[in-house]
GUDRENBA-490821 format. One record per residue (C-alpha): residue in one letter; x, y, z. Coordinates in steps of 0.25 Angstrom, whole numbers, padded with zeros to 4 digits, always signed. Example, Ala and Ser with C-alpha at 12.3 -4.5 7.8 and 13.67 -1.06 7.14 Angstrom:
A+0049-0018+0031/S+0055-0004+0029/
This chain:
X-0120-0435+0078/X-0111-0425+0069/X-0099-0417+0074/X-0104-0404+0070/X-0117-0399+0062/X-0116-0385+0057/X-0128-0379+0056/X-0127-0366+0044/X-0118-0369+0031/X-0115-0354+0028/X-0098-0350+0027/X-0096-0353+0043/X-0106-0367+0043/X-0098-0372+0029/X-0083-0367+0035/X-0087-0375+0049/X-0091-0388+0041/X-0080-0389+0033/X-0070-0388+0045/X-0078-0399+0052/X-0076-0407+0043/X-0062-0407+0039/X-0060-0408+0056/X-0069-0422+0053/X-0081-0420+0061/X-0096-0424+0057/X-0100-0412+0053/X-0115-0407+0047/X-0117-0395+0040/X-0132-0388+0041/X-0139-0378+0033/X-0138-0373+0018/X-0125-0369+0014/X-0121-0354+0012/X-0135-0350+0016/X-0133-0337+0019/X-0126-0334+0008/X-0135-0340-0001/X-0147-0337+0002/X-0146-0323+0010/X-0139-0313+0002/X-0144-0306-0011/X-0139-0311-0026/X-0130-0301-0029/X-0122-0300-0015/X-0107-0300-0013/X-0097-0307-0002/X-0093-0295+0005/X-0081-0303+0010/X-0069-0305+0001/X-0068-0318-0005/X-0056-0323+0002/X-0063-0321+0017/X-0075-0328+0012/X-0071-0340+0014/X-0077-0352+0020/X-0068-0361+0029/X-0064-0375+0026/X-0051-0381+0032/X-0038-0378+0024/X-0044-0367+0019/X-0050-0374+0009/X-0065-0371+0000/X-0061-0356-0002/X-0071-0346-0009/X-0057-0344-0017/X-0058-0358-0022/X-0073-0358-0024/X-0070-0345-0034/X-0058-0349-0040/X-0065-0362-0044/X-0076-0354-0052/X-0069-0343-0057/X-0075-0336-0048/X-0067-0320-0042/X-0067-0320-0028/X-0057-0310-0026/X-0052-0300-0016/X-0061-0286-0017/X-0071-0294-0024/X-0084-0294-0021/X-0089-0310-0021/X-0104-0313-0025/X-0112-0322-0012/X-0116-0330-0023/X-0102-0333-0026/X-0099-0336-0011/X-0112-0343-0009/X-0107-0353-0019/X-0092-0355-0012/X-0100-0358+0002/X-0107-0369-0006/X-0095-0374-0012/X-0087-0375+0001/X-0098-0382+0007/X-0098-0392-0002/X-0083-0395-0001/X-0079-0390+0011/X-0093-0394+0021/X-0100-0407+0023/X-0112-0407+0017/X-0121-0397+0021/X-0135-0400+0025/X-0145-0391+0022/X-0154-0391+0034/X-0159-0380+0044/X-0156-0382+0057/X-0169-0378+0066/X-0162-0382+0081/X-0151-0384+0086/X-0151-0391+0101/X-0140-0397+0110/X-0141-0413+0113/X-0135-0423+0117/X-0122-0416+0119/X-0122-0411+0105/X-0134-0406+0096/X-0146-0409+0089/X-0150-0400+0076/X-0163-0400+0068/X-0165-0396+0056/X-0177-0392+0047/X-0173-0407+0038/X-0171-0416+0047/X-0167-0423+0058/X-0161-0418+0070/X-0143-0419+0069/X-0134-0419+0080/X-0121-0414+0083/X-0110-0416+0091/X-0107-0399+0090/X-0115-0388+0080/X-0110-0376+0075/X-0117-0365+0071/X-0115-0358+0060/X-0129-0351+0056/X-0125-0339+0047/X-0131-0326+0049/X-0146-0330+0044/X-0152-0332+0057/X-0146-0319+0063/X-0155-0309+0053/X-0156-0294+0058/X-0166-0286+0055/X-0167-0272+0063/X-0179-0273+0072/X-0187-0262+0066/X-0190-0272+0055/X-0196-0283+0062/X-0211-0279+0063/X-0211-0276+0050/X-0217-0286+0039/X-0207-0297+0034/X-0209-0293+0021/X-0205-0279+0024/X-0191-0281+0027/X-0179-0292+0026/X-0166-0294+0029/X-0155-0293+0019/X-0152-0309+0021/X-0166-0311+0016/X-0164-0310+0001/X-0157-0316-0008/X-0165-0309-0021/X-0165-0292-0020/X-0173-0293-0033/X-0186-0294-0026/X-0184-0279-0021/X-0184-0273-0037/X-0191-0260-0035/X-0193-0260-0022/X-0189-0250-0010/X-0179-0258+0001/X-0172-0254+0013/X-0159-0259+0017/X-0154-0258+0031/X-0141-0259+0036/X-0125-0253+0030/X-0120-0266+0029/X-0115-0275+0015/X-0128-0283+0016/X-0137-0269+0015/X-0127-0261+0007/X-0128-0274-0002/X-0143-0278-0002/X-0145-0264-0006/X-0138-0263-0018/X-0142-0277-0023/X-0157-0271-0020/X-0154-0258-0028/X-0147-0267-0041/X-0160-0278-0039/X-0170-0266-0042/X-0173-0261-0029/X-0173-0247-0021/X-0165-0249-0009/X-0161-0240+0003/X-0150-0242+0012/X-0155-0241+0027/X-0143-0240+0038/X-0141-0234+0053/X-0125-0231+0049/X-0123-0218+0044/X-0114-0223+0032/X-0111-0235+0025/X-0097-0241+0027/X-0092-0246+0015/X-0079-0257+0012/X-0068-0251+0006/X-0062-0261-0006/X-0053-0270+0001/X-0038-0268+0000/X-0030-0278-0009/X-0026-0290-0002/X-0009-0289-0007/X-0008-0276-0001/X+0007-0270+0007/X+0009-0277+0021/X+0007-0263+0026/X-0007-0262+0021/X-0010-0277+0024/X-0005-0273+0039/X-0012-0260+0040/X-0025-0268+0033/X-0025-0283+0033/X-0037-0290+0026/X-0045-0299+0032/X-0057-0309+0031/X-0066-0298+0035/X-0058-0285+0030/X-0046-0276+0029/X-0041-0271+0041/X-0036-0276+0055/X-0049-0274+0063/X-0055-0285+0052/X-0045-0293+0053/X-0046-0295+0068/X-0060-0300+0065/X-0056-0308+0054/X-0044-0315+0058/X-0045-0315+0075/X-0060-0321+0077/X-0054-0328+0088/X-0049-0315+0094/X-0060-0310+0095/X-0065-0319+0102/X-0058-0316+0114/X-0064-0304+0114/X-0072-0300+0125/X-0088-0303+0122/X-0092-0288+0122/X-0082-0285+0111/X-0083-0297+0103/X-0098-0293+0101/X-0095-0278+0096/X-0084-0283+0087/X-0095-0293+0081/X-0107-0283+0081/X-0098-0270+0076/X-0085-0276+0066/X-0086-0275+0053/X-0099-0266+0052/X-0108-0265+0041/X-0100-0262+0028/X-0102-0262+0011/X-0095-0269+0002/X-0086-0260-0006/X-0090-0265-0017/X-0105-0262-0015/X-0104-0249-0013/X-0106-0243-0027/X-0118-0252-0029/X-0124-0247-0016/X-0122-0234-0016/X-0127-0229-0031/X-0140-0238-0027/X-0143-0238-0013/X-0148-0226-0004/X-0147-0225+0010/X-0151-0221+0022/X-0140-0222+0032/X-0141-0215+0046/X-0155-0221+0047/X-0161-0230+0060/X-0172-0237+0057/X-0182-0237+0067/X-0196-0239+0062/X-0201-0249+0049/X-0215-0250+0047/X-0222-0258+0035/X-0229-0248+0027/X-0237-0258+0017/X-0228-0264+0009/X-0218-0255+0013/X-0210-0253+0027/X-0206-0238+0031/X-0193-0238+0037/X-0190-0226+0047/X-0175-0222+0050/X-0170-0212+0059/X-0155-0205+0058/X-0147-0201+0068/X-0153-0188+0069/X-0167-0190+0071/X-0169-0191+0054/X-0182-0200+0052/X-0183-0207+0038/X-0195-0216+0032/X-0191-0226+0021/X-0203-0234+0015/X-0197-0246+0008/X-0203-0258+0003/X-0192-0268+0008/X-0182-0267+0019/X-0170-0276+0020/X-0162-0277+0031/X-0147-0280+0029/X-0145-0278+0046/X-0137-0291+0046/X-0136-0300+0057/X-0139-0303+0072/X-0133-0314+0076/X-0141-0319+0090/X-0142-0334+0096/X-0155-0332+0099/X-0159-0331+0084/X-0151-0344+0081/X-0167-0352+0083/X-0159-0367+0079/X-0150-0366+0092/X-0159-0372+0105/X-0164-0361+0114/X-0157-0368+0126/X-0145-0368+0118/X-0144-0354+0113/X-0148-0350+0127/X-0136-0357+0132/X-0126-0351+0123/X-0117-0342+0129/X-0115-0327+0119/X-0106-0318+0118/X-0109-0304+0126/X-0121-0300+0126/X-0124-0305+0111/X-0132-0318+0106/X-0120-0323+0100/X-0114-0337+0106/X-0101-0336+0114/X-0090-0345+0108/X-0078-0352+0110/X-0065-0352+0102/X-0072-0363+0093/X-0084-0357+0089/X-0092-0364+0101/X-0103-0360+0109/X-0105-0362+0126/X-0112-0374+0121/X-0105-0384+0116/X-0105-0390+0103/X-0111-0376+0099/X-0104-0369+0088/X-0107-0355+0081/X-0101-0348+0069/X-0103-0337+0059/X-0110-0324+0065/X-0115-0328+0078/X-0099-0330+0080/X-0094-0316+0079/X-0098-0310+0093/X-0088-0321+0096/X-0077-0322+0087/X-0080-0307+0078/X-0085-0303+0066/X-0077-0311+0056/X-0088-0322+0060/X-0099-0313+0053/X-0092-0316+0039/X-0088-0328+0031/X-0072-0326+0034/X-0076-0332+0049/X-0080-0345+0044/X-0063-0347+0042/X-0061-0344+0057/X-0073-0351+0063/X-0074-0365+0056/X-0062-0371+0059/X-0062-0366+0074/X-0077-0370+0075/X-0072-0385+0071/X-0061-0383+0081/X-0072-0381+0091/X-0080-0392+0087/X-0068-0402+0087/X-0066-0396+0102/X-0080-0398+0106/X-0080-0411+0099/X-0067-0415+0108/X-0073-0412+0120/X-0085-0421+0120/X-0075-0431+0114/X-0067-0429+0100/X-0071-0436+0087/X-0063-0446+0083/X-0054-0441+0074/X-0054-0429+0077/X-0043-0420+0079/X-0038-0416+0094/X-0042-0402+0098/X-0035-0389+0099/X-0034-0378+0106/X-0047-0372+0100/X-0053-0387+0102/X-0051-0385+0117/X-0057-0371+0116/X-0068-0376+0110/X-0071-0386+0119/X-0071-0377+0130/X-0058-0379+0136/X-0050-0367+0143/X-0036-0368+0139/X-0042-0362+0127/
C-alpha cells in the first residue's frame, strides 16, 4: 500500500509529489502531466502571471521556471508576457526531475477501505493508499451559464474546449464573459480569421495597468508591495497569508474566494483586443435558441433594451464552478460525508490541507473557499505542497509513523486532529 497517491499532475499535483518525496514517503503520481495547460487553452495564449510567481514548488526552492528559461535561452522576465507553451514545457520538465514518475492513468473511483483507500482507474488494476490527495485542476468544474444547456452541443463550447481557434476562420462567434480567458479567446479568434463579439453582464471592461518595476524607493514598495498575485496590499494578503484567511469566519472566506481578484485583461492584450473586437457589454443573456445551424442569443440591459445576436458559435469563457458534487471519482458516501465550508460545496479543511475524513486531501481550486483566492493560480502550489505533506506526515503519525520518518510538528499535530493546534 503507498503513502500517498496523488490523483492530477497539473502545477499543485507535480509541487505535492515532489515534497512527498524528498520527506521519503511512497508516493504515486496519477494523471497526465500539465494537462490543463496542455491540452485546454488555445496556441497562441499567454501566462497572465509573472514569470517569477509561476513557479511550481519543490523543496529548497529548487526546478524554478527561472532555471527551466535560463537553460534555454529563453526571457522570462518581469512585465513580460510568457507563452503557455513555454510554461507547458517547464511543468514537464519539473516533472521529470523534481516528481516521481507520473502515471498516466484516469482515476474513475475513489472509495475508502480498509482504513485507507482503493482507487480505480481506467488502466488498470485498483491501487491503494495509506492517505490521497486531491489535486484535480479546474477541468471537472467547467461553467456554462444555464441558458445554454438546452441547446445543441455543437452550438456552443467552453473556452477550455479548444486548443485550435483556426476552425472558427470566417465564421460569426460569441464570446461571454469580461475576464483574461474571453478578452483572450477573442482576440486570438479575430487574428485566426474569425468575426467575434464580446458578450458581458459588466458594464465595462477592467483592464491591468503595466506592473510597476520590481527596484522601486522603499516608499513605493510600502505604499504598493508586489506580490504573487499583484501589487498592492489587498493582494498581498491573499498571496502571502492563505493561512490567515483561514481563520476567517466561513461566510467571509466564501465572499473573499467568489469576489477577489475579479475578472480583469492582461495589459498587454488590450491593443490587440480592442482594434478587433466589438462588444456588447451591459448585456444579460436570457434566452438562446438554435436557429439551423446558427443560435440567436437574446440580451437584455439594465434598462429594459432587448437585443438579438445570431451567431454561428458561442464560446463561453464563464470560468469555473468548483462543487463536490461534480467531482464523479470521489464515492457518493464519501462526498456525502465531507463536511464544507458555509453553505458552498467546497470541502472544509484543516491547517494541512485535510478533509473531515481522514487521509482525504484537496488542493488547488476546491481550496480557495478555505484558504483564498491565491489557491485559484499557480503561485498557491508554493503554499500548499509543503503544508499538505506536513498533513500527511501528521496523519501518517497518528495511525503509526513510518519508519524513518521525521517526528511531527506543530502543523503534524494540527493535521492529525489534535487541539493544542
Amino acid at each position: 500500500m503507498d503513502d500517498l497517491v496523488v490523483v492530477g499532475a497539473g502545477p499543485y499535483g507535480l509541487s505535492i509529489a515532489a515534497h512527498a518525496a524528498a520527506a521519503g514517503l511512497r508516493v504515486r503520481v496519477l494523471g497526465r502531466p500539465m494537462a490543463s495547460w496542455r491540452d485546454h487553452m488555445p496556441e497562441g495564449m499567454y501566462l497572465k502571471s509573472e514569470p517569477w510567481s509561476s513557479n511550481l514548488s519543490a523543496p529548497g526552492g529548487r526546478h524554478t521556471l527561472a532555471d527551466y528559461c535560463a537553460g534555454r535561452g529563453v526571457r522570462a522576465e518581469h512585465g513580460g508576457p510568457l507563452p503557455i507553451g513555454t510554461f507547458s514545457a517547464y511543468g514537464l520538465w519539473f516533472a521529470g526531475r523534481a516528481a516521481p514518475e507520473v502515471e498516466e492513468v484516469t482515476v474513475t473511483e475513489l472509495t475508502p477501505q480498509g482504513g485507507g483507500f482503493r482507487i480505480r482507474t481506467a488502466q488498470g488494476p485498483p491501487l491503494f493508499a495509506r492517505t490521497v490527495a486531491l489535486a484535480v485542476g479546474v477541468m471537472p468544474f467547467v461553467n456554462f451559464p444555464a441558458v445554454l444547456r438546452d441547446l445543441p452541443a455543437a452550438h456552443y463550447s467552453h473556452s477550455s474546449g479548444h486548443r485550435d481557434l483556426t476552425r472558427f476562420a470566417g465564421r460569426e462567434v460569441a464570446v461571454l464573459g469580461a475576464g483574461q480567458a474571453a478578452l483572450e479567446t477573442a482576440a486570438l479568434l479575430a487574428e485566426a480569421g474569425a468575426r467575434p463579439c464580446l458578450v458581458a453582464r459588466r458594464p465595462r471592461l477592467n483592464w491591468n495597468t503595466v506592473p510597476q518595476p520590481l527596484e522601486r524607493s522603499p516608499l513605493r514598495a510600502l505604499r504598493d508591495p508586489h506580490s504573487g498575485l499583484g501589487t498592492g496590499w489587498r493582494s498581498w494578503v491573499w498571496s502571502e497569508l492563505p493561512w490567515a484567511v483561514r481563520r476567517l469566519p466561513a461566510a467571509t472566506r466564501e465572499r473573499i474566494a467568489a469576489t477577489a481578484l475579479g475578472p480583469a485583461g492582461a495589459w498587454w492584450l488590450r491593443d490587440r483586443f480592442e482594434q478587433r473586437v466589438p462588444v456588447l457589454l451591459g448585456r444579460h443573456l436570457h434566452r438562446a435558441v438554435a436557429v439551423g445551424d446558427h443560435t440567436r442569443l437574446e440580451l437584455t440591459s439594465a434598462t429594459g433594451e432587448s437585443v438579438v445576436l445570431d451567431t454561428s458559435h458561442v464560446i463561453s469563457a464563464t470560468g469555473f464552478a468548483p462543487d463536490l458534487r461534480r467531482l464523479e471519482l470521489l464515492d457518493v458516501g464519501l462526498r456525502t460525508a465531507l463536511r464544507t465550508v458555509g453553505g458552498g460545496g467546497t470541502p472544509e479543511l484543516s491547517a494541512g490541507f485535510e478533509s473531515s475524513w481522514p487521509g482525504l486531501f484537496f488542493a488547488g481550486l476546491l481550496t480557495a473557499p478555505s484558504f483564498g483566492p491565491s489557491m485559484r493560480f499557480v503561485h498557491g502550489a508554493g503554499f500548499t505542497a509543503g503544508r499538505l505533506v506536513k498533513g500527511v506526515l501528521g496523519r501518517l503519525g497518528a495511525r503509526g509513523r513510518l519508519p524513518g520518518s521525521a517526528p511531527g510538528d506543530r502543523l503534524d499535530r494540527a493535521a492529525a486532529g489534535h487541539p493544542e493546534a
